[in-house]
C-alpha positions as CSV (number, residue, x, y, z in Angstrom):
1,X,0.0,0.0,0.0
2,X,1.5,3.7,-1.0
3,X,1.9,5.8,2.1
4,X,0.1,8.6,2.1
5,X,3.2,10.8,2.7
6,X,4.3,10.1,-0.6
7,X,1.1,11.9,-1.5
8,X,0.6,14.4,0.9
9,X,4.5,15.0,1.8
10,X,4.2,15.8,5.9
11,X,1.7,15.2,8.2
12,X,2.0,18.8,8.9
13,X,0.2,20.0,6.0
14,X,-2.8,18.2,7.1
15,X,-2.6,19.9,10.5
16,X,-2.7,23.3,8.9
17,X,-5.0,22.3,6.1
18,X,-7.9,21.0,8.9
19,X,-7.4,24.0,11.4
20,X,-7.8,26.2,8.0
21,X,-10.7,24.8,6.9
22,X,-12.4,24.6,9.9
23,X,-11.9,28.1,11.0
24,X,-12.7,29.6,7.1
25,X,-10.0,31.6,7.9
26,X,-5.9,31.6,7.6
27,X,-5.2,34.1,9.7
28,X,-7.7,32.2,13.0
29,X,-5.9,28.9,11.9
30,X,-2.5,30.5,12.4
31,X,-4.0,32.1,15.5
32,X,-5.1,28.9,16.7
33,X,-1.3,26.8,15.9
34,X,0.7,29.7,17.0
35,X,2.5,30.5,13.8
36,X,2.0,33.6,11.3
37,X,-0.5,34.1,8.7
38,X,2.3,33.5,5.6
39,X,3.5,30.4,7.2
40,X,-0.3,29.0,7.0
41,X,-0.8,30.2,3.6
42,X,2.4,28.4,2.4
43,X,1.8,25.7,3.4
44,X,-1.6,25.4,1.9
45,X,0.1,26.6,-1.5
46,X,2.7,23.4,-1.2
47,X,-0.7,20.9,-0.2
48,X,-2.0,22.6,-3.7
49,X,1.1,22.2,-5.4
50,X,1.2,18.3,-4.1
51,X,-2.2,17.2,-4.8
52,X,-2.9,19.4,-7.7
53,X,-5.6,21.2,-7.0
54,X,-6.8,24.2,-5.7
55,X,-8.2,24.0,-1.9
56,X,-9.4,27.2,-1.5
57,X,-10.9,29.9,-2.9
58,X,-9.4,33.2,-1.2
59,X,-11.3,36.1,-1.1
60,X,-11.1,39.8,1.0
61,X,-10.9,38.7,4.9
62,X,-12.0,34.8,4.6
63,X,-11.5,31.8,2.3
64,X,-13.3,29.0,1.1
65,X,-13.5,25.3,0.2
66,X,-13.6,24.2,-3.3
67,X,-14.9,20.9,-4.1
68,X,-12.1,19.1,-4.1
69,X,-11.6,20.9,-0.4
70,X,-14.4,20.0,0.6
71,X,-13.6,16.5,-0.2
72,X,-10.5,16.6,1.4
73,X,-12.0,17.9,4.6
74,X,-14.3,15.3,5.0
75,X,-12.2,12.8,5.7
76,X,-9.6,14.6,7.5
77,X,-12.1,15.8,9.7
78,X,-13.3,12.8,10.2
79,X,-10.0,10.6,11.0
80,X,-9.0,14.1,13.4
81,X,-12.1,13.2,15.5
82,X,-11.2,9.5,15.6
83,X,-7.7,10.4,17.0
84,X,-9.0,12.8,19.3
85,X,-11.8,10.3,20.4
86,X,-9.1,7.7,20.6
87,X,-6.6,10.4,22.9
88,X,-9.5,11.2,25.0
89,X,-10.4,7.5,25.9
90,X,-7.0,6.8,26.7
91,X,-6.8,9.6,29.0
92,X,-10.4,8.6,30.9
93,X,-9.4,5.5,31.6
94,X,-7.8,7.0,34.6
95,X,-11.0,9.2,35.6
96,X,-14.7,7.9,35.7
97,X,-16.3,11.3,37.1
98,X,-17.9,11.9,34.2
99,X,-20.6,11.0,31.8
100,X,-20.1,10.5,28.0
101,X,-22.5,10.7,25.4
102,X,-21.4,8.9,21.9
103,X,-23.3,10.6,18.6
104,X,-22.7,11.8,15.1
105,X,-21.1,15.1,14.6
106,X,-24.1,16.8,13.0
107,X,-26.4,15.1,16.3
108,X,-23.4,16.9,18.7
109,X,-23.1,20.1,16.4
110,X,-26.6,20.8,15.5
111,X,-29.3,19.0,18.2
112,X,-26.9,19.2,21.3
113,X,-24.7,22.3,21.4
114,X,-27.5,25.0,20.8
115,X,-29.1,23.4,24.2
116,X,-25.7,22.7,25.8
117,X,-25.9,26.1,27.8
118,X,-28.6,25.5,29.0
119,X,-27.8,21.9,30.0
120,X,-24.4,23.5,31.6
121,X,-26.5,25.9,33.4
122,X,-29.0,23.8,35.2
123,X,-26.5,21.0,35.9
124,X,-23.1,23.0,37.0
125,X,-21.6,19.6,38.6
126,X,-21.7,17.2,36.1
127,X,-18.9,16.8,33.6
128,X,-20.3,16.3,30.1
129,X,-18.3,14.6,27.4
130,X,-19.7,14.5,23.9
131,X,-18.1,12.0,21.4
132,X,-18.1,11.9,18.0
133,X,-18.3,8.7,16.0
134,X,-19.3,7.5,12.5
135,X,-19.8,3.7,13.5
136,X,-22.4,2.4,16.5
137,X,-19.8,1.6,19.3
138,X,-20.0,-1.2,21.7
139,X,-21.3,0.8,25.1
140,X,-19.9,-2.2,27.2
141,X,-16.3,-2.4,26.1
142,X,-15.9,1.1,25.2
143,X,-17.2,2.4,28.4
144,X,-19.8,4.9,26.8
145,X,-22.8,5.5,29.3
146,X,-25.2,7.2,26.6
147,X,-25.4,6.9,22.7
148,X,-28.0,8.1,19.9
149,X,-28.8,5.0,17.4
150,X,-31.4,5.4,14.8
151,X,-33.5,2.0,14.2
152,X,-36.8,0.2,15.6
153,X,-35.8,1.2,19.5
154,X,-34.5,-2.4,19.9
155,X,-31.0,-3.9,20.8
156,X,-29.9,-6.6,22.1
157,X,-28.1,-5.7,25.6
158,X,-29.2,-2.1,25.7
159,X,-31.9,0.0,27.0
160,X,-33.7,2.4,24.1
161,X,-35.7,5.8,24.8
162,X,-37.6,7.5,21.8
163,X,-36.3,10.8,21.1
164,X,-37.6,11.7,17.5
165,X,-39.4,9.8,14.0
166,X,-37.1,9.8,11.5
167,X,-38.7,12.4,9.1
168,X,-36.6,13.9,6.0
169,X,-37.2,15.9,4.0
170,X,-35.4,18.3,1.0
171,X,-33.4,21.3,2.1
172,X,-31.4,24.0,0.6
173,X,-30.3,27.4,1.4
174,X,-33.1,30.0,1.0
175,X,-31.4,31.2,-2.2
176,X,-31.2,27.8,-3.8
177,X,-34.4,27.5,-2.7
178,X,-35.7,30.4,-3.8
179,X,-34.1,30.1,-7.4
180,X,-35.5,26.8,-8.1
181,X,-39.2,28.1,-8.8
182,X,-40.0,25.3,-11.5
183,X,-40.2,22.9,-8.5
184,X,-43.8,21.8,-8.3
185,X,-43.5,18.2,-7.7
186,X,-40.2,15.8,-6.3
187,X,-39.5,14.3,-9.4
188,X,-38.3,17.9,-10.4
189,X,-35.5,17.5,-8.0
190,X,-33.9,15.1,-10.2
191,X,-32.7,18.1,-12.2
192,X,-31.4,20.0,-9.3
193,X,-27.6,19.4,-7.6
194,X,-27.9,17.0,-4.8
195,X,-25.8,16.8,-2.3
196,X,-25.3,13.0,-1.2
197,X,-24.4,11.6,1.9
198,X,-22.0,8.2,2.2
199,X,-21.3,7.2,5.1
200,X,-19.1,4.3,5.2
201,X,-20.2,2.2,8.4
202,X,-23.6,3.3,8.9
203,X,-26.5,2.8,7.4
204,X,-28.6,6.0,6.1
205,X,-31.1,6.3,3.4
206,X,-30.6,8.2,0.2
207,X,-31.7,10.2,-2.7
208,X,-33.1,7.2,-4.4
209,X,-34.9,5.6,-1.8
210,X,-36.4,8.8,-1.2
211,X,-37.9,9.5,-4.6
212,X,-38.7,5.8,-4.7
213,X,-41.4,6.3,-1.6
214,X,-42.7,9.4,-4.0
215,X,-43.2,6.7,-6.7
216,X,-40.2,7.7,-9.0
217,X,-38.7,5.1,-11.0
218,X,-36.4,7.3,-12.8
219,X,-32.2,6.7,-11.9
220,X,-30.7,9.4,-9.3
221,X,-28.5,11.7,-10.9
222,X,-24.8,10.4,-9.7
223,X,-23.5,14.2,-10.2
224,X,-23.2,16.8,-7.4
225,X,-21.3,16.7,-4.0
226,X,-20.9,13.5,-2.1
227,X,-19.7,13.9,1.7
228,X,-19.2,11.5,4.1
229,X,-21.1,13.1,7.2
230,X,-23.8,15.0,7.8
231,X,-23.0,17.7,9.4
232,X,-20.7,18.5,6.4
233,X,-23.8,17.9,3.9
234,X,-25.5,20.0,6.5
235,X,-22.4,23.1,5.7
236,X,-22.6,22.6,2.5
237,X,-26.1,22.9,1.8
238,X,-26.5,26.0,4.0
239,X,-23.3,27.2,1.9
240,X,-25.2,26.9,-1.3
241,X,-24.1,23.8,-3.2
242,X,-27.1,22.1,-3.6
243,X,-30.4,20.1,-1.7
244,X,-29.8,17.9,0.9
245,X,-31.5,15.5,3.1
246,X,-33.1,17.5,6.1
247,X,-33.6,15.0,9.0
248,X,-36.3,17.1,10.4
249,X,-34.7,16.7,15.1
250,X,-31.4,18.3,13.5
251,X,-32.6,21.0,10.6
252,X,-35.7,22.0,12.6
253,X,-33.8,24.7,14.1
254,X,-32.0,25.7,11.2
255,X,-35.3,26.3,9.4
256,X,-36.4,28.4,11.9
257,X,-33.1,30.7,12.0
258,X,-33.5,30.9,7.9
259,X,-30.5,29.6,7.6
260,X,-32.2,26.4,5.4
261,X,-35.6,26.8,3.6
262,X,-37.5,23.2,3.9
263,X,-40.1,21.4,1.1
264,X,-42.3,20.1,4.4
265,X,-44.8,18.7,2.0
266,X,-42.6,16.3,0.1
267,X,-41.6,14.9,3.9
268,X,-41.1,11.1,4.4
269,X,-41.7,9.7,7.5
270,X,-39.9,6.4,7.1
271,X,-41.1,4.3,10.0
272,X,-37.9,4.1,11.8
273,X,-36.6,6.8,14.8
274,X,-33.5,8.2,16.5
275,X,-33.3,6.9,20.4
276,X,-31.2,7.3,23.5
277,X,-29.8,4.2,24.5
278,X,-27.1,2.9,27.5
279,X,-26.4,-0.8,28.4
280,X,-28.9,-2.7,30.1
281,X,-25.8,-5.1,32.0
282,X,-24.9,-2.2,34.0
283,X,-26.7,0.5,35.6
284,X,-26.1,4.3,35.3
285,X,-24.2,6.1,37.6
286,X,-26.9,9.0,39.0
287,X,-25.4,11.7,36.9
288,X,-25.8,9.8,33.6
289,X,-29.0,9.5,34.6
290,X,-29.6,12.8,35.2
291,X,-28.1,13.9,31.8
292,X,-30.4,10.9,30.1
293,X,-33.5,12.4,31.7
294,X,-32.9,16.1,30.5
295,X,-32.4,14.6,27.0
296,X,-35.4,12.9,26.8
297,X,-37.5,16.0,27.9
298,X,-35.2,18.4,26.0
299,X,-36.5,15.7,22.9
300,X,-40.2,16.2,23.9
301,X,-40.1,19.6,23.8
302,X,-38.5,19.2,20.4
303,X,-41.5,16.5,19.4
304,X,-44.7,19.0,20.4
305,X,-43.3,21.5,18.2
306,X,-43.6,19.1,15.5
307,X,-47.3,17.7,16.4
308,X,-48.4,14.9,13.3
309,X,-45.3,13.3,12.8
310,X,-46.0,9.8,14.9
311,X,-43.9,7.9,17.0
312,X,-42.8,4.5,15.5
313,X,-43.3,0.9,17.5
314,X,-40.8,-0.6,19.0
315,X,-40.2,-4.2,17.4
């Protein structure tokens, strides 16, 4: 197998590359690794000049992913939280005064931290610890007291709370949105730019099985972004590159801020929901259960403001 070095000629660049792209900004990134500005924007110039492409798109005071960025971003993003999830377990192994809650990125970025103040406020004592994770981990051997899992609400060795119906509809910033006034119907979006999601070790639905529920035959266009987590399909539809999937518990909010505009009426409720779940073969420690308990009535007061959509049965 060709090291990726030989590629991507120091593990520095990536470093740089992930801090600048997270940020949006050389000058923060630079901030952020304690160098100057020109020695970030170097280094993104020799990435370029390695991989061939252009990274970012500079403009007055910020900068920008391109596609291929994007791309690139995804997965270093990605492996960056593995490393740090793997650093941070290491570490706890020598501390159990805490309670850790395993989720997606776009579930911690976009359903948890807008209520995390007010968690933090309410429960001053308790030390919070949110994990990211692209795979279902085992709770048991991994020591994880809470986890989100989408499914029926049953597995075996755990214990399962509803939090939310998985409903999904399109979304797309207001612009986009706005600009694509010949949309009357769903099978019109087949002539938009969707933005995919692939996620490698979970299973998610997509663009075809989602005009398939509408009744449309016709083959998914295999064109437009493709991103392996949601919470970047979630930045780059609010960015302007296209519709995405809106799981109604995490775009809710985003709707109402106007920073996504929603088609509500081509919604598909798909039968299946999004629970809390901790091991049933051993029991919470009283401060996991508090945080479980706020959770679940943090995720009714989410549910009443979506009235109609209906709880699916446990099988």
């Amino acid at each position: 197998m060709q090291s990726p070095w030989d590629m991507l000629t120091s593990p520095r660049h990536l470093v740089v590359f992930e801090a600048a792209a997270r940020n949006g900004s050389f000058t923060r990134a630079a901030d952020e690794l304690n160098v100057q500005q020109p020695a970030v924007s170097a280094t993104i110039k020799q990435l370029e000049a390695t991989l061939g492409v252009k990274l970012f798109t500079r403009q007055h005071k910020k900068v920008e992913l391109t596609e291929a960025g994007l791309r690139l971003y995804s997965d270093t993003s990605r492996a960056f939280e593995q490393l740090s999830l793997s650093a941070q377990a290491v570490r706890q192994l020598a501390s159990s005064d805490y309670v850790t809650l395993n989720a997606s990125s776009a579930f911690n970025n976009y359903w948890m931290m807008p209520r995390l103040a007010r968690f933090q406020k309410g429960q001053t004592e308790i030390d919070l610890r949110l994990q990211t994770s692209d795979r279902e981990p085992d709770l048991d051997t991994e020591n994880i007291d809470l986890a989100m899992r989408r499914g029926h609400g049953v597995w075996p060795g755990c214990e399962a709370e509803f939090l939310a119906p998985e409903v999904i509809y399109p979304v797309a910033a207001p612009q986009i949105m706005e600009a694509a006034s010949e949309l009357c119907a769903p099978v019109d979006l087949l002539h938009q730019r969707l933005i995919h999601l692939e996620e490698p070790t979970r299973e998610r639905p997509g663009w075809q099985r989602w005009f398939a529920h509408f009744g449309i035959k016709q083959q998914t266009p295999q064109s437009g972004l493709r991103l392996n987590d949601y919470a970047l399909v979630l930045q780059a539809a609010m960015a302007g590159e296209g519709f995405a999937f809106g799981w109604q518990h995490l775009t809710g909010q985003l709707v109402e801020q106007g920073l996504l505009a929603a088609r509500k009426d081509w919604a598909w409720t798909t039968g299946l929901g999004f629970y809390l779940v901790w091991s049933g073969n051993r029991p919470l420690s009283p401060a996991a259960t508090r945080v479980r308990d706020w959770i679940l009535e943090a995720a009714t007061d989410g549910r009443q403001q979506h009235r109609g959509a209906k709880r699916p049965r446990a099988m």
